[in-house]
Each structure stands twice: as structure tokens, then as C-alpha cells.
Short mmCIF file of the C-alpha atoms (twelve columns), coordinates in Angstrom:
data_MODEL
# 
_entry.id   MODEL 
# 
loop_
_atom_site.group_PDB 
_atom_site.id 
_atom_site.type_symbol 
_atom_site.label_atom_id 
_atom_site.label_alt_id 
_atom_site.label_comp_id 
_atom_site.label_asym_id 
_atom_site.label_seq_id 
_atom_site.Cartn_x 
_atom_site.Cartn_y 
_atom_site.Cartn_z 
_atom_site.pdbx_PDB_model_num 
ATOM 1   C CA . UNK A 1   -11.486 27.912 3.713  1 
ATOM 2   C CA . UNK A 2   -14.854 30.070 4.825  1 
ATOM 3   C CA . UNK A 3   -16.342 29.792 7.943  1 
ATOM 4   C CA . UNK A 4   -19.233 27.749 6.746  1 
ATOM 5   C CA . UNK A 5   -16.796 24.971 6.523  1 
ATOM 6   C CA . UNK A 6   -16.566 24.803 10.221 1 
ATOM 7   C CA . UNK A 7   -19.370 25.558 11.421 1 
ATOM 8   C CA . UNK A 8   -18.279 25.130 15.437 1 
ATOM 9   C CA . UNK A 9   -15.184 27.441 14.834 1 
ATOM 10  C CA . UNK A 10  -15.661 31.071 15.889 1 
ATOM 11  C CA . UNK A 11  -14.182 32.264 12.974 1 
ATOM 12  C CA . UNK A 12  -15.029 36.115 14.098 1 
ATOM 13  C CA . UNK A 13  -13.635 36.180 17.352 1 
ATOM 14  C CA . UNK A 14  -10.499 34.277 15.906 1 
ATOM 15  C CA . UNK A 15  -7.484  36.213 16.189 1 
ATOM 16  C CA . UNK A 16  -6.047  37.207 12.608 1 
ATOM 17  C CA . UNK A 17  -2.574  35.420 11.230 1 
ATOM 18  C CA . UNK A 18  0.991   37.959 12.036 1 
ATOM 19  C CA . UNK A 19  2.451   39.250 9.370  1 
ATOM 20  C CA . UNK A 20  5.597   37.983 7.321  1 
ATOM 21  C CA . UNK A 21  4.696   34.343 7.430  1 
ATOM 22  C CA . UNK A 22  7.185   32.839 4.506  1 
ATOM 23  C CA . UNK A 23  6.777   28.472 2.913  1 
ATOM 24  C CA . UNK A 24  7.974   26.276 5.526  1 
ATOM 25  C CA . UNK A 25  11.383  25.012 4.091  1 
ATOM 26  C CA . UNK A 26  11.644  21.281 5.512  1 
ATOM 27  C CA . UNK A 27  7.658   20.114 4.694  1 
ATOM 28  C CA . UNK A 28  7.814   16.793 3.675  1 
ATOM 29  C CA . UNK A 29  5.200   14.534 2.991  1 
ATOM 30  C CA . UNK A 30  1.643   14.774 3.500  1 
ATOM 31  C CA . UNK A 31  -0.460  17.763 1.498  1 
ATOM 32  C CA . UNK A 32  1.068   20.575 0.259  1 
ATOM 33  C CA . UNK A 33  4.079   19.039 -0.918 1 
ATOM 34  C CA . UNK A 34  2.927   17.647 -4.661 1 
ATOM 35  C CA . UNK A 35  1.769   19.513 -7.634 1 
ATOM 36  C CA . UNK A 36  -1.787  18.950 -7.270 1 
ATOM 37  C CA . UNK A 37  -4.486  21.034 -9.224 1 
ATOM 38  C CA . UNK A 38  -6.443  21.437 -6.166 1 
ATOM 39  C CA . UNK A 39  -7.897  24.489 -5.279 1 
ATOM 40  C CA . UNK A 40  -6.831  24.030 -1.708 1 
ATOM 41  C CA . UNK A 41  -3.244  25.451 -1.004 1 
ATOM 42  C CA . UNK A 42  -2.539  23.112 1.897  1 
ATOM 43  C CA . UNK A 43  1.538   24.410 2.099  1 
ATOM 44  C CA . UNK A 44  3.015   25.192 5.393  1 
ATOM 45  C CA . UNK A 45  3.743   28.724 6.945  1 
ATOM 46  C CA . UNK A 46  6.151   29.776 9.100  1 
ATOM 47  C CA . UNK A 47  6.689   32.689 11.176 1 
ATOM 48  C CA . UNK A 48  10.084  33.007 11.367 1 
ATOM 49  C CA . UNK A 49  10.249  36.017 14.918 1 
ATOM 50  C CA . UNK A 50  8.852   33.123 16.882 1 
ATOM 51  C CA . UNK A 51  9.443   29.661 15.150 1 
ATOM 52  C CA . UNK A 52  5.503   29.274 14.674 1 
ATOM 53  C CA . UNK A 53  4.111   26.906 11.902 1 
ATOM 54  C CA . UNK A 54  0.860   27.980 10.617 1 
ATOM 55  C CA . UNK A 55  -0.678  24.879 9.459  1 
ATOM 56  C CA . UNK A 56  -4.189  25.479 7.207  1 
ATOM 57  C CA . UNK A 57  -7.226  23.024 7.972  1 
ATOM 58  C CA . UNK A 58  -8.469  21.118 6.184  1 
ATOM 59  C CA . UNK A 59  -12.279 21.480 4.613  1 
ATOM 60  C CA . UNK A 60  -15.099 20.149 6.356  1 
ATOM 61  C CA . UNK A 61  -14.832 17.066 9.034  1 
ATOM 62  C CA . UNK A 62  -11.470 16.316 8.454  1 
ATOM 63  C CA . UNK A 63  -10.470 20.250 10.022 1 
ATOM 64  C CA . UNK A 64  -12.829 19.941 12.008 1 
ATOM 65  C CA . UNK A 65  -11.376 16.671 13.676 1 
ATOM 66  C CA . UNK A 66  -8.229  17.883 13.677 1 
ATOM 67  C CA . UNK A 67  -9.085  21.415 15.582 1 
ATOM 68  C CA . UNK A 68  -10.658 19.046 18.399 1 
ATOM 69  C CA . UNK A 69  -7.793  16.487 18.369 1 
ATOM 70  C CA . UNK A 70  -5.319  19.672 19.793 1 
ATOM 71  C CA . UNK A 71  -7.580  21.026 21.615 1 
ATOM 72  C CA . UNK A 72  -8.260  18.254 23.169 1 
ATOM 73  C CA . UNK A 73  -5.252  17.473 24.194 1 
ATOM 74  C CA . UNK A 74  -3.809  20.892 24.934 1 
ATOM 75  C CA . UNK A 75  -6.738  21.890 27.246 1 
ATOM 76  C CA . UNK A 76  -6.115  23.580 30.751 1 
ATOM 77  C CA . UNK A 77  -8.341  20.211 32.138 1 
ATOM 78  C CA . UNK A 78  -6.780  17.771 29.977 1 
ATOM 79  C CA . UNK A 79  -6.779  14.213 31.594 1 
ATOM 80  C CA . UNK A 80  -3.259  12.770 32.894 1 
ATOM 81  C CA . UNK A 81  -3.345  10.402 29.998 1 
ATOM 82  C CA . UNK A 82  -3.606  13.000 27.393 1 
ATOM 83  C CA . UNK A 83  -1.120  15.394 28.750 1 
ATOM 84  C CA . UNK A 84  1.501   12.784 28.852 1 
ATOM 85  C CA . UNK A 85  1.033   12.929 25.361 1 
ATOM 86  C CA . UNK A 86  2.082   16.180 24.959 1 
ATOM 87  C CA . UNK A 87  5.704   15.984 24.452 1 
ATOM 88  C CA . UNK A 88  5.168   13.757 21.425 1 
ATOM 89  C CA . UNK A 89  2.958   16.643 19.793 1 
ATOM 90  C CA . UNK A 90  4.306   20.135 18.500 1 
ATOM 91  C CA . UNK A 91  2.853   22.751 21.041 1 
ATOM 92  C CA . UNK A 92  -0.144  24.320 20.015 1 
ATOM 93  C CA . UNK A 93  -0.648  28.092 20.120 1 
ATOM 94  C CA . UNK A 94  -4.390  28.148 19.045 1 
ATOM 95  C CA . UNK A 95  -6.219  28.591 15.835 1 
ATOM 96  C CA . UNK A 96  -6.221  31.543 13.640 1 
ATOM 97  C CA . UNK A 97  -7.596  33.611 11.017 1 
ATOM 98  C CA . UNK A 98  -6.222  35.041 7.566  1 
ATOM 99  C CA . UNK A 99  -7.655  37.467 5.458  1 
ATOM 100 C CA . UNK A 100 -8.538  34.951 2.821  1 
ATOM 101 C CA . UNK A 101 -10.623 33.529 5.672  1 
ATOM 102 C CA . UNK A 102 -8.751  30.207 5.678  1 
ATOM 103 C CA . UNK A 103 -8.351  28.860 9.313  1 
ATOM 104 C CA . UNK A 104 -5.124  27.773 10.392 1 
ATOM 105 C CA . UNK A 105 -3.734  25.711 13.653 1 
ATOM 106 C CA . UNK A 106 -0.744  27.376 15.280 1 
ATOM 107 C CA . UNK A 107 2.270   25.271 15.757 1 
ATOM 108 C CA . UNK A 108 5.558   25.335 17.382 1 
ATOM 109 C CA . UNK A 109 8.303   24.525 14.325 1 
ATOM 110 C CA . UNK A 110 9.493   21.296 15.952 1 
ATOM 111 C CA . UNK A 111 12.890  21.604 13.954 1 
ATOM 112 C CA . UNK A 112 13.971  25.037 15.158 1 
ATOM 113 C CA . UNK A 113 15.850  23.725 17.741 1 
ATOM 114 C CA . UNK A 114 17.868  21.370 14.771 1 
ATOM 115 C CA . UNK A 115 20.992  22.680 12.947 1 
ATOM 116 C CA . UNK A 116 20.556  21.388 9.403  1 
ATOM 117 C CA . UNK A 117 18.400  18.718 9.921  1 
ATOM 118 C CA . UNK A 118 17.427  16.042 8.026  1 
ATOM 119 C CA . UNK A 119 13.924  14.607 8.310  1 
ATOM 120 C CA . UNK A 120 11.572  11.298 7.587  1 
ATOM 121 C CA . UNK A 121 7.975   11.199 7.557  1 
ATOM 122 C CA . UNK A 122 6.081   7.767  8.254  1 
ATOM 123 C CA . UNK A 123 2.541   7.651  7.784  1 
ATOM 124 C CA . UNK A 124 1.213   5.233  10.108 1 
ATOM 125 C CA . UNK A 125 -0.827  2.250  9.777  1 
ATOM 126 C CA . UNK A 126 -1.669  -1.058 8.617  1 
ATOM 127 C CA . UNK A 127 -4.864  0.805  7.318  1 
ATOM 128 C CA . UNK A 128 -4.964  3.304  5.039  1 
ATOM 129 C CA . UNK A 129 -8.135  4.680  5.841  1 
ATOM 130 C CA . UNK A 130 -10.691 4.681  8.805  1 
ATOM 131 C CA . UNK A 131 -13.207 1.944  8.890  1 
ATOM 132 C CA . UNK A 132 -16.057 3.984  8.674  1 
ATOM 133 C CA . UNK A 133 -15.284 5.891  5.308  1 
ATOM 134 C CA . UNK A 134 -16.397 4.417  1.433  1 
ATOM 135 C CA . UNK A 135 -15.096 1.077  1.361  1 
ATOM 136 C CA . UNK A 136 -14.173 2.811  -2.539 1 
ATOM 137 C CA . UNK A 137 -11.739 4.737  -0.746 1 
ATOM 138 C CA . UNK A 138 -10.277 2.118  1.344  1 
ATOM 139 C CA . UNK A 139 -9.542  -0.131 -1.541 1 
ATOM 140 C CA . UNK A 140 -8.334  2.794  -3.621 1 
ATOM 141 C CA . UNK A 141 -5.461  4.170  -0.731 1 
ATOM 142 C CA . UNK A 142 -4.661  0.073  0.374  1 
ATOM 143 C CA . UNK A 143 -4.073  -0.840 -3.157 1 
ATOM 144 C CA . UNK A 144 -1.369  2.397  -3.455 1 
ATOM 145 C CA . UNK A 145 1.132   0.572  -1.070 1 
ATOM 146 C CA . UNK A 146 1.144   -3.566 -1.350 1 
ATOM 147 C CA . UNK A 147 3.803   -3.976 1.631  1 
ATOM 148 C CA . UNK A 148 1.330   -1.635 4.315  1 
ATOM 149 C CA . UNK A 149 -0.146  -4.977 5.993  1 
ATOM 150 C CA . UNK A 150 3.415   -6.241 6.639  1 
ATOM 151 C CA . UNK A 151 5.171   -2.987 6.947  1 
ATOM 152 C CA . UNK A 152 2.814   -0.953 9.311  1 
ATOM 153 C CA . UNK A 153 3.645   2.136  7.784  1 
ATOM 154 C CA . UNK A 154 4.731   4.458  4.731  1 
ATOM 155 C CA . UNK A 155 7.715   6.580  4.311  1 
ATOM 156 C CA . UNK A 156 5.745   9.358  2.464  1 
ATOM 157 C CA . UNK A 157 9.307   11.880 2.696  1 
ATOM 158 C CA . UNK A 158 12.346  12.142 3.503  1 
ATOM 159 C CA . UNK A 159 15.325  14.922 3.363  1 
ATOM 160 C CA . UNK A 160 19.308  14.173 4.359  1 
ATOM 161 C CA . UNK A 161 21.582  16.951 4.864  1 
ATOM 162 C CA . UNK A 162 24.743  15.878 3.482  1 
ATOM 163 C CA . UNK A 163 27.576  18.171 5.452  1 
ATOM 164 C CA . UNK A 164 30.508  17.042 3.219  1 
ATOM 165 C CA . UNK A 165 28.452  19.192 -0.046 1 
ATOM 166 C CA . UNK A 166 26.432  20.982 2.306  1 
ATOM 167 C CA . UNK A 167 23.180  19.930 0.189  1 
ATOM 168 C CA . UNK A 168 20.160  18.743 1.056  1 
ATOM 169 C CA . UNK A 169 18.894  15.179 -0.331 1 
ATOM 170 C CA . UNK A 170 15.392  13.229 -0.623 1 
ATOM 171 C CA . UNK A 171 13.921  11.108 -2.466 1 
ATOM 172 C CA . UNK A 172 11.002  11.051 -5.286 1 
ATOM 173 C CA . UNK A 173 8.026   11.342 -4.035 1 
ATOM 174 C CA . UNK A 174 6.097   7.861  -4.494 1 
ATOM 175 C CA . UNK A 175 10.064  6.287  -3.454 1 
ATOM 176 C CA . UNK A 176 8.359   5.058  -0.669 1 
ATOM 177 C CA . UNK A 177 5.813   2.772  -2.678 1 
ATOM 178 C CA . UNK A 178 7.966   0.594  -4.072 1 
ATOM 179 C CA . UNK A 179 9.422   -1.007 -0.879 1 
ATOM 180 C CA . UNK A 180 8.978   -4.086 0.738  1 
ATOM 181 C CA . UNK A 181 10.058  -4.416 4.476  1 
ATOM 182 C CA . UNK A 182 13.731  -5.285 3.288  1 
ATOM 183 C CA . UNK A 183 14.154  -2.173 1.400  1 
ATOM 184 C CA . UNK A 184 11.900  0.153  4.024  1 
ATOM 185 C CA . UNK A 185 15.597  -0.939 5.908  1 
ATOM 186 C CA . UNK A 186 17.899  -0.995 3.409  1 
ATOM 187 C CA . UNK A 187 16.823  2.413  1.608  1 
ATOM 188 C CA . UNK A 188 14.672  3.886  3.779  1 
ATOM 189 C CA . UNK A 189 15.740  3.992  7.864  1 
ATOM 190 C CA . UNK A 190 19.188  3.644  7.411  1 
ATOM 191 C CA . UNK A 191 19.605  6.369  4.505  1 
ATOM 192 C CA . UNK A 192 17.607  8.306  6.724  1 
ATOM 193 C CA . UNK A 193 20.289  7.741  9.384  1 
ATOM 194 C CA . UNK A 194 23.193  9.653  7.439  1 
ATOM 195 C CA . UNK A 195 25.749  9.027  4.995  1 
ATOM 196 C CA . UNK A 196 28.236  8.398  8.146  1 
ATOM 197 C CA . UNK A 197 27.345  4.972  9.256  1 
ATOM 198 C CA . UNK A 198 29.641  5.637  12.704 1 
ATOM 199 C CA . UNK A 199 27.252  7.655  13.704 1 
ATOM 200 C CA . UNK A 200 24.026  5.250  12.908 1 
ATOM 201 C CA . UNK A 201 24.083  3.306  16.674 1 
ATOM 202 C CA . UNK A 202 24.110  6.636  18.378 1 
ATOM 203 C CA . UNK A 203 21.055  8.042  16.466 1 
ATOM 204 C CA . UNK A 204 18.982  5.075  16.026 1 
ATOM 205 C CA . UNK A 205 19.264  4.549  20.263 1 
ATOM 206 C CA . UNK A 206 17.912  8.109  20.607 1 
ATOM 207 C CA . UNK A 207 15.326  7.839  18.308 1 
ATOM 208 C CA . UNK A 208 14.060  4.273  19.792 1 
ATOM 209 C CA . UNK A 209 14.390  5.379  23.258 1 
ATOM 210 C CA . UNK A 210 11.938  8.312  22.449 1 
ATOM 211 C CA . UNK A 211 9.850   5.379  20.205 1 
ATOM 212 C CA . UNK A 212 9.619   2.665  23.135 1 
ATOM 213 C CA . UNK A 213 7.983   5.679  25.536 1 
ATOM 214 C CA . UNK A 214 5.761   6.819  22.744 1 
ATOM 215 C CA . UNK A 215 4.781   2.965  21.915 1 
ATOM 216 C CA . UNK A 216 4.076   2.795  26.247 1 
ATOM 217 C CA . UNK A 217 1.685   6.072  26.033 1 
ATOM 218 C CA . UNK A 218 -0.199  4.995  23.033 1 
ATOM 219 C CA . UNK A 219 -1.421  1.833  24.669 1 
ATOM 220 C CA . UNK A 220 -3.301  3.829  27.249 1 
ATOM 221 C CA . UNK A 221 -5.041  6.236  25.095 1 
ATOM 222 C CA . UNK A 222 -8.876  6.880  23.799 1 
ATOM 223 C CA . UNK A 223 -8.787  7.481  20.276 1 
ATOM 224 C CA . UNK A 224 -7.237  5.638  17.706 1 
ATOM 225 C CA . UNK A 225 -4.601  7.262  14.893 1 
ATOM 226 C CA . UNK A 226 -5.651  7.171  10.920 1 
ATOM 227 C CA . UNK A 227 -3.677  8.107  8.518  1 
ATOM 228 C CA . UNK A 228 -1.325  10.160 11.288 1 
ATOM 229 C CA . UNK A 229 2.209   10.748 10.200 1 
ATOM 230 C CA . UNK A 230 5.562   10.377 12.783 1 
ATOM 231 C CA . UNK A 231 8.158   12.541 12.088 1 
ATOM 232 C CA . UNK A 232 11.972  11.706 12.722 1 
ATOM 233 C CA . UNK A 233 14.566  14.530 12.635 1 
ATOM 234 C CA . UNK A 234 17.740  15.017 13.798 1 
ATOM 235 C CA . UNK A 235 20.710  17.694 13.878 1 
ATOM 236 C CA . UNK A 236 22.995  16.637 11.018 1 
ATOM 237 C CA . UNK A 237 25.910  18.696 12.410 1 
ATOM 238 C CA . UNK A 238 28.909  16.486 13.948 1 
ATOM 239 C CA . UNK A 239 28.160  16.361 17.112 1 
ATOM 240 C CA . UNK A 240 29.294  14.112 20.011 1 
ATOM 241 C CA . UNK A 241 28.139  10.758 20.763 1 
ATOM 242 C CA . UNK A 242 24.881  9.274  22.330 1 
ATOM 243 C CA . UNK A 243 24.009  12.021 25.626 1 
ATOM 244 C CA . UNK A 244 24.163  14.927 23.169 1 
ATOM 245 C CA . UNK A 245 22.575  13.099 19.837 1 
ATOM 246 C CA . UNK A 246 19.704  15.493 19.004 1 
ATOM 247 C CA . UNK A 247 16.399  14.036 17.725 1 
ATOM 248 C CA . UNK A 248 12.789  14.905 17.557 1 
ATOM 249 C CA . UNK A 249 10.290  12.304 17.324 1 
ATOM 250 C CA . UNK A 250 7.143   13.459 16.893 1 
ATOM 251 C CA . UNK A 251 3.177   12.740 15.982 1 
ATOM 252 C CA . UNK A 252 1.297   15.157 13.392 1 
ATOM 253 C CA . UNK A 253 -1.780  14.628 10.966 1 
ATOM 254 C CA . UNK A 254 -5.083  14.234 13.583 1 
ATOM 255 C CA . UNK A 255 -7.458  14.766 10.575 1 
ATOM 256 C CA . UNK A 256 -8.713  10.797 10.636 1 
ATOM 257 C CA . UNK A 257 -8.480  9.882  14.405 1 
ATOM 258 C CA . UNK A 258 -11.029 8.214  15.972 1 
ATOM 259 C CA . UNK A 259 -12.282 8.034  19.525 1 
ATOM 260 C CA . UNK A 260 -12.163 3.929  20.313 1 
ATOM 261 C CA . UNK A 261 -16.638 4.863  20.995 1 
ATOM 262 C CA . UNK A 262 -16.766 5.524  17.550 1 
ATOM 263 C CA . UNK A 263 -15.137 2.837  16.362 1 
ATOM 264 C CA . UNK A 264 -12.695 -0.216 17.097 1 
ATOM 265 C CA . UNK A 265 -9.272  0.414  16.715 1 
ATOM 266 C CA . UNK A 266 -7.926  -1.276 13.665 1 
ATOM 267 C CA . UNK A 267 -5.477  1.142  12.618 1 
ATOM 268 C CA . UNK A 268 -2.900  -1.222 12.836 1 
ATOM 269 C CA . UNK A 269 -0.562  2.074  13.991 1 
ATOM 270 C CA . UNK A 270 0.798   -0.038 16.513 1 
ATOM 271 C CA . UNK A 271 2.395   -2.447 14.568 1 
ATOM 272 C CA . UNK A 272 3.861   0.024  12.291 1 
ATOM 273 C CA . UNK A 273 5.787   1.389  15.371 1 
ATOM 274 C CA . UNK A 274 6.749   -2.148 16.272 1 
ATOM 275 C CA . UNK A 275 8.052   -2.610 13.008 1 
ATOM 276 C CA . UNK A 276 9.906   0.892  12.967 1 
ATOM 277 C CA . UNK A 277 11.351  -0.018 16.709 1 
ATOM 278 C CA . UNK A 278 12.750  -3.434 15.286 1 
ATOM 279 C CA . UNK A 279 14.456  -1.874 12.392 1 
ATOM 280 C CA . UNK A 280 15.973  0.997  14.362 1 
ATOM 281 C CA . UNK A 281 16.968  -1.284 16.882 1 
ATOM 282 C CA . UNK A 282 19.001  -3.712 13.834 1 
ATOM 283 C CA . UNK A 283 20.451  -0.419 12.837 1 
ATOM 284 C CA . UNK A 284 21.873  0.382  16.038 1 
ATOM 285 C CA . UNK A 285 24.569  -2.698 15.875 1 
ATOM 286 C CA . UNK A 286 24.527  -2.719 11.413 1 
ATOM 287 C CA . UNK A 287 27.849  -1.009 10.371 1 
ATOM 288 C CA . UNK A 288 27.808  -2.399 6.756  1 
ATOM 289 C CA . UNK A 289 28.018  0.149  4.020  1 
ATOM 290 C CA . UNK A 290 25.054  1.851  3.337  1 
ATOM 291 C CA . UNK A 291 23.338  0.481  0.021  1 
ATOM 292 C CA . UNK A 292 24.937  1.647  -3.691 1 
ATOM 293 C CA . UNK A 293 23.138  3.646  -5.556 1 
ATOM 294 C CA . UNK A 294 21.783  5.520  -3.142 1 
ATOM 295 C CA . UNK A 295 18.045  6.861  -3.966 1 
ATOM 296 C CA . UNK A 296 18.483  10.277 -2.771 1 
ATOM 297 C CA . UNK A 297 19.101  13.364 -5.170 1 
ATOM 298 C CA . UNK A 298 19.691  16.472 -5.150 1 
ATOM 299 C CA . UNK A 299 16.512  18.810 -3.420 1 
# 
């Protein structure tokens, strides 16, 4: 990714990428993770010395928009509003430079601080697309998920350590196509929660605690969220019960937001994180066995 495809990034007076940056292990979801011919490697690095994601852009407008979005948000005279936010972002250490000239956004590892954890990825939305792209496109992405009106989102990954075999799990990666808001539940959030259902009520009230303050800050924001992912992770050691339940919950993918001047906001990301609260909230009291077979394999 040259220069010329940003043409408001500094590239020269960018500072270069560190050395002995290695594949992220636990990306999930999003680009980077298929087997796509495109000439774009979109993978994840990491930097293991300080727990540092290096994150590529993407070409043209859609890096571009992205860039902003963090730097937006991360700047020394960020508004109140915005750096309430930030908590619910991974930190961001600035933009950098490789030798191949591709442009990357520096990024704390949000699951450093996880023993063995296992991971979900939501993309968020009623809409699959902003409104002010092809309407081509927008038939094309809504027509790859029939439930995304009722749902609100799609689980585009997800990885479950299993400590009995010590082995990661996840599942294909379309799984998350097929469901309809019964089986987001049945195979999706509470597979995600763990093959030890006693610990389900414990994880799902961390995560929704997190979700309900999230769901508070959104309401008072500026832009609106296309095509954004949420990630859910937590420690799948044994642990104790609820004060000590680890969890991350956090918003990545800016490439498609929209400031609410450009545009009305009809992402319909709201209702996807009403729909997520509801279902971690039925989890929390659901001790039922978890559903047989279970559509997780071996990573």
C-alpha cells in the first residue's frame, strides 16, 4: 500500500515498523483470515516485546477513514464524548511505515492480558453496507446473510479453548450464515460461552455489564458504525466466580463509519447490540446442556 493511496498520510515522516513482528495467532474474522487471491495481504502483526498489533490499512477511502476514525478519537483535544469511548477501543500507538511501504495502525493486542482465550467476532448491523455506496453492493453483502434484519448482527468468527484437550476450537468460516436468531443462541453465544455451562451466568453478566455501558455511550455519539466488528474474549482458565471473570469487549473495523452530517444513521448497529444484550442476558439463568453436535472443530 504506496503512499499515493493516502494521499493525507505523511508517509515520509512516518516512523518505520520494529523488527520481529510474527502473524497474530487469535485473528478471527474480518480480512486476512480467508484464502483470498487478493493482492492485498490484510493479516495481522504482532510485536510480541510490547503486545502491539500492527494492523495494515486498507487501500484508498476505506484506510483513509479508518486512520481518521483513531485519530479522532485518540487526540490530545478529543471531546468528552469521544474519550469515553476509549475504553471500548484497543489503544492506539500511531501509524507506521514498512519497507514495502504499506501503512499500518498501531494497536494494543487487546488479548494479552487473557490466558488462553477464546474469542467471537460480531459484525454489526442491520445493514451490511453504508447508504451511500452502489446500491449493487448493498444487495450483494444483504443477500449473504437472510437473518441480518432480525438478528442485528453476524458472527463472522469464533475460537473456544477447550482446557480439558487443551485445543483450540472454531467454527467454518461462513458457520455464521446459516443461522437464524434461534441458532445465533443455540450455536453461536452460548458455544462461545464454554463447554462448562456452570460457568455461563458468570461470563455472560460480565460481558453484558461491559455491553449495557457500551450500548449507553453509543447513543451519544457523532458518527455512525458500518460494517464495525465487536469482539468478545475471555480467559478460558478456571478461574473464580463473577468479581474475577475476565472479559474484553471491544469495538474494531472503523473503515465504513460515518459522521451522522454525512449521512443518517441507519446502521441498525444498535439493534444488533440489543439483540446480543437479550441473548446474553437468557444465557445468564440457561443451564441446559449445550446443543449436540457441537459445530466447533479442531483449529
Amino acid at each position: 500500500m504506496i503512499d499515493d493511496d493516502h494521499p493525507h498520510i505523511d508517509y515520509d515522516n512516518l516512523p518505520p515498523t520494529p523488527t520481529c513482528l510474527v502473524p497474530y495467532a487469535h485473528q478471527i474474522g474480518g480480512h486476512g483470515t480467508g484464502h483470498s487471491d487478493s493482492s492485498q495481504d490484510y493479516r495481522l502483526l504482532l510485536h510480541p516485546p510490547t503486545n502491539t498489533i500492527f494492523k495494515p490499512l486498507q487501500n484508498g477511502s476505506r484506510g483513509l477513514r479508518e486512520a481518521e476514525f483513531y485519530l479522532r478519537v485518540f487526540a490530545a483535544d478529543a471531546p468528552p464524548s469521544l474519550v469515553d469511548l476509549r475504553p471500548f477501543l484497543p489503544t492506539f500507538h500511531g501509524l507506521y511505515r514498512s519497507s514495502a511501504r504499506v501503512v499500518y495502525l498501531a494497536l494494543e493486542d487487546v488479548l494479552a492480558c487473557l490466558q488462553n482465550p477464546s474469542v467471537c467476532d460480531l459484525k454489526m448491523g442491520t445493514a451490511a453496507c453504508p447508504p451511500d455506496v452502489d446500491a449493487a453492493k448493498i444487495r450483494s453483502e444483504n443477500a449473504k446473510y437472510a437473518h441480518r434484519a432480525t438478528v442485528g448482527f453476524l458472527l463472522t468468527g469464533m475460537k473456544v479453548y477447550h482446557e480439558e484437550s487443551g485445543e483450540y476450537l472454531s467454527v467454518p468460516r461462513y458457520f455464521g450464515r446459516c443461522l437464524d436468531l434461534d441458532a445465533v443462541y443455540s450455536s453461536g453465544i452460548r458455544v462461545f460461552l464454554g463447554p462448562n455451562v456452570a460457568r455461563h451466568p458468570d461470563l455472560a453478566r460480565a460481558f453484558l455489564a461491559r455491553l449495557q455501558h457500551m450500548r449507553k455511550l453509543l447513543s451519544n455519539q457523532c458518527f455512525a458504525l458500518y460494517c464495525s466488528s465487536l469482539l468478545l474474549a475471555y480467559s478460558s482458565s478456571r478461574l473464580p466466580t463473577a468479581p474475577n471473570v475476565k472479559t474484553v469487549v471491544k469495538l474494531v473495523d472503523f473503515a465504513h463509519y460515518r459522521s451522522k452530517l454525512e449521512s443518517q444513521d441507519v446502521s441498525g448497529f444498535s439493534h444488533g447490540l440489543d439483540t446480543l444484550i437479550r441473548l446474553l442476558d437468557e444465557a445468564s439463568c440457561d443451564s441446559s446442556q449445550l446443543c449436540d453436535p457441537s459445530p466447533l472443530s479442531i483449529v
